[in-house]
C-alpha positions in Angstrom: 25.9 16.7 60.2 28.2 15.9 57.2 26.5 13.2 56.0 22.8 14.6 55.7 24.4 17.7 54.1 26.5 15.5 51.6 23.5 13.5 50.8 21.5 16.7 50.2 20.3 17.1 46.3 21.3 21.0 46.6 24.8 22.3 46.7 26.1 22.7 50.3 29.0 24.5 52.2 29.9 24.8 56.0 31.8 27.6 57.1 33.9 28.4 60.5 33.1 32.2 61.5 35.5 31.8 64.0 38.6 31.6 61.9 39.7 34.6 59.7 37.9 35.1 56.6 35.0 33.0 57.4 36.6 29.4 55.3 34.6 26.8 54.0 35.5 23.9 56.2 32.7 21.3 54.2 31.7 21.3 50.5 29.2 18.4 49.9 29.3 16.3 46.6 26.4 17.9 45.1 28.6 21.4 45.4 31.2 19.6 43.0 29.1 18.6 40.8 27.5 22.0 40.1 30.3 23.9 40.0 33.3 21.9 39.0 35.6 22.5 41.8 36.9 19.6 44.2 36.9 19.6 47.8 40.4 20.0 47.9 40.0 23.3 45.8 37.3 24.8 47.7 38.3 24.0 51.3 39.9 27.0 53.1 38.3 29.4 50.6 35.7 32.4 51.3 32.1 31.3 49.4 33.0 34.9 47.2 35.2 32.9 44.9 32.3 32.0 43.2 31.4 35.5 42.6 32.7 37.6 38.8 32.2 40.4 37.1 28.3 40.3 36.6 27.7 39.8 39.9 25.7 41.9 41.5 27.2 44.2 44.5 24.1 45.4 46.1 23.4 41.2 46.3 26.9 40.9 47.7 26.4 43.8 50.3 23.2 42.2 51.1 25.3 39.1 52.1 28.0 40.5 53.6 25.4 42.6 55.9 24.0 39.5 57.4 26.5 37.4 58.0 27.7 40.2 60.0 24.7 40.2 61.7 24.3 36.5 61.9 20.8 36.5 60.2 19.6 34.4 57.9 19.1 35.5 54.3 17.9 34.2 51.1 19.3 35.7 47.5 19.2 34.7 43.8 23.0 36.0 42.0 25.3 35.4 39.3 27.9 32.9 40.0 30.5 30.9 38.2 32.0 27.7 37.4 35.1 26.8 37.5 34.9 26.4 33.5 33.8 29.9 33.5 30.1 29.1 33.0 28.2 31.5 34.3 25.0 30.4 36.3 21.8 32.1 38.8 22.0 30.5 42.1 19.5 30.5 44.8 21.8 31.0 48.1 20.5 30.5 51.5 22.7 31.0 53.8 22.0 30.5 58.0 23.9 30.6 61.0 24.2 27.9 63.5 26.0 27.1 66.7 27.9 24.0 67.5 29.5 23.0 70.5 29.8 27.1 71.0 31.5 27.5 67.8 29.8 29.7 65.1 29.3 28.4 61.9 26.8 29.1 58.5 25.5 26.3 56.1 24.9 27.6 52.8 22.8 26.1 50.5 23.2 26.7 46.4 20.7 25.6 43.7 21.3 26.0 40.2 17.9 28.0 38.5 19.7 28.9 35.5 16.9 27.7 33.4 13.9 29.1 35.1 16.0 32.9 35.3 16.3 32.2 31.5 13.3 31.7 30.9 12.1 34.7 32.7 14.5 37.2 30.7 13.7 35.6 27.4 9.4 36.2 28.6 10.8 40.0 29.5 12.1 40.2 25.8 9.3 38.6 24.4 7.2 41.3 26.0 9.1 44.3 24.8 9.2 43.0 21.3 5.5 42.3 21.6 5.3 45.8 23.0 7.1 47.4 20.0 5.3 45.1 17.6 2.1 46.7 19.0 3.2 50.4 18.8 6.3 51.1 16.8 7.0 55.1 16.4 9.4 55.9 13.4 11.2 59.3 12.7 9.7 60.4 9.0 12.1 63.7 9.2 14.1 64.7 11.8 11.6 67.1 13.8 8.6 64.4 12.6 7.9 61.2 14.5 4.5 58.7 13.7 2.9 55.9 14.7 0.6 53.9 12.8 -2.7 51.9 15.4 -3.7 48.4 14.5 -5.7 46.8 15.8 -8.6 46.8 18.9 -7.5 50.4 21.1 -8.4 49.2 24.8 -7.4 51.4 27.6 -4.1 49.6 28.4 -2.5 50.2 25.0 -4.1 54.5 25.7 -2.1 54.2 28.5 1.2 52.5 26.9 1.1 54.9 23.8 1.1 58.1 26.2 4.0 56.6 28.0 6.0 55.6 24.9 5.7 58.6 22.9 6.5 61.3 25.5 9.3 59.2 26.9 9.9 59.1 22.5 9.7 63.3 22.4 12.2 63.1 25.3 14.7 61.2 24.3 14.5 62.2 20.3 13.4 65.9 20.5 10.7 66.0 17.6 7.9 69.0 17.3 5.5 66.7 15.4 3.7 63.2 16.6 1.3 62.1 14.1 -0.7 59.2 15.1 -2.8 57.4 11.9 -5.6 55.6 13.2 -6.8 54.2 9.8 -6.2 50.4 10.8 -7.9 51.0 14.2 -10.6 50.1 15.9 -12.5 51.2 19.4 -13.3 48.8 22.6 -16.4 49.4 23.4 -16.2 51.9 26.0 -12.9 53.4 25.3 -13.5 57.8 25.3 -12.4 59.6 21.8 -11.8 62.0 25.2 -8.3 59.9 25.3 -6.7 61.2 21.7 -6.9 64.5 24.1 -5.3 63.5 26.7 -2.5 62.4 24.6 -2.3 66.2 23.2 -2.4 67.3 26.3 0.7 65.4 27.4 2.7 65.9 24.2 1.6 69.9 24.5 3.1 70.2 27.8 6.6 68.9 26.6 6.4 71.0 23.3 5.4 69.0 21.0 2.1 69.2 18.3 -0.1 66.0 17.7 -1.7 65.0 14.5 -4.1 62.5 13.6 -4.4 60.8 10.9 -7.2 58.2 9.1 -10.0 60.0 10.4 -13.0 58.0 9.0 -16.9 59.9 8.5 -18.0 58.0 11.8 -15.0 59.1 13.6 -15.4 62.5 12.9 -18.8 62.3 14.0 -17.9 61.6 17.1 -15.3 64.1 17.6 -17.9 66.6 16.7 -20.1 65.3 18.8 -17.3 65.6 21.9 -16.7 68.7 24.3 -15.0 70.7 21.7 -12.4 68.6 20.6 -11.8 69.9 16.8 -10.0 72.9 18.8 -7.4 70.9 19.8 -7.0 68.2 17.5 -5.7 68.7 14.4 -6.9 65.9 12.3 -6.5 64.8 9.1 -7.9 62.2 6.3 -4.4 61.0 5.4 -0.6 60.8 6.5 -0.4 63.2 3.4 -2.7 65.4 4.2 -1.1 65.9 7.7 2.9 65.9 6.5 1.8 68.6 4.1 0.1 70.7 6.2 3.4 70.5 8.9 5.7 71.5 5.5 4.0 74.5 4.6 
């Protein structure tokens, strides 16, 4: 058994679970490589030693539960070299019985890159996110955000979310929303500016729009009484002096 697991490309420990502790008993060559540490320095050990302070614990309890159940289990966690380096590796860890001894083979594969690749496409998307709908505090009880661009039901349905979660956290009275840059997917309801009221109402907070163009206020005529519960506007100056009077 030693010598498929110390040919094998991935990282690869044995463990007794019939000695106190659980000690590694077999580190292959690959398991060196990736992590740094010898044979001599990882036989006797628990597999935690790999473990630091951005490990996760709910990962760890995860482990720790089946082990003690002697179930197989799969996990992705932090890790460390024995430089210090921290890495993400892919654990798979199984139970096996030999000669009626228990053991586990664990199995570690460095996916560093692809986890890095994953946060840096999850920061890419909030930056995208706040490129697309940036609020900004004009006074301290006024918040606005200015629309570029094509308005298609997904980004309706990210601006309610941002700007009550904005309201929350900041505690403004006044959202002011320019729509001058914007235009409509066809098939997107003017119906939705109300909805967005209606969500900023019911946390206590007044909505203004801004940019209103002739054809836009056409159509807000034209809606189930909408000009009683929108307070729109021609211009961001229009609106900020109507909220200083």
């Amino acid at each position: 058994m030693e010598a498929v697991i110390d040919g094998s490309r991935v990282g690869a420990l044995v463990t007794d679970a019939s000695q106190e502790d659980n000690p590694i008993i077999f580190a292959n060559k690959t398991f060196e490589t990736m992590t740094g540490y010898t044979q001599e320095e990882t036989l006797g050990r628990n597999c935690r030693f790999l473990q630091g302070k951005d490990t996760d614990l709910t990962t760890v309890s995860k482990i720790r539960k089946a082990v003690s159940e002697r179930v197989p289990i799969t996990v992705v966690l932090k890790n460390y070299k024995k430089d210090g380096t921290l890495f993400w590796n892919r654990l798979s860890i199984r139970p096996i019985i030999i000669d009626g001894v228990p053991y586990y083979i664990g199995t570690q594969t460095d996916v560093s890159v692809q986890y890095r690749q994953i946060e840096e496409l999850h920061t890419k998307d909030h930056e995208i996110e706040q490129l697309m709908l940036p609020i900004m505090r004009i006074y301290d009880n006024l918040a606005a955000v200015s629309l570029i661009g094509q308005m298609t039901e997904e980004r309706f349905n990210l601006l309610i979310t941002k700007l009550s979660d904005y309201v929350h956290s900041n505690e403004v009275d006044h959202v002011m929303i320019d729509i001058t840059g914007l235009y409509w997917q066809q098939g997107t309801s003017i119906d939705r500016l109300l909805e967005i009221q209606q969500v900023l109402t019911l946390i206590g907070c007044q909505l203004y729009i801004t940019g209103i163009s002739p054809e836009l206020a056409h159509k807000l005529a034209a809606a189930k009484d909408p000009q009683q519960k929108l307070k729109t506007f021609s211009s961001v100056q229009q609106a900020i002096y109507y909220i200083q009077r």
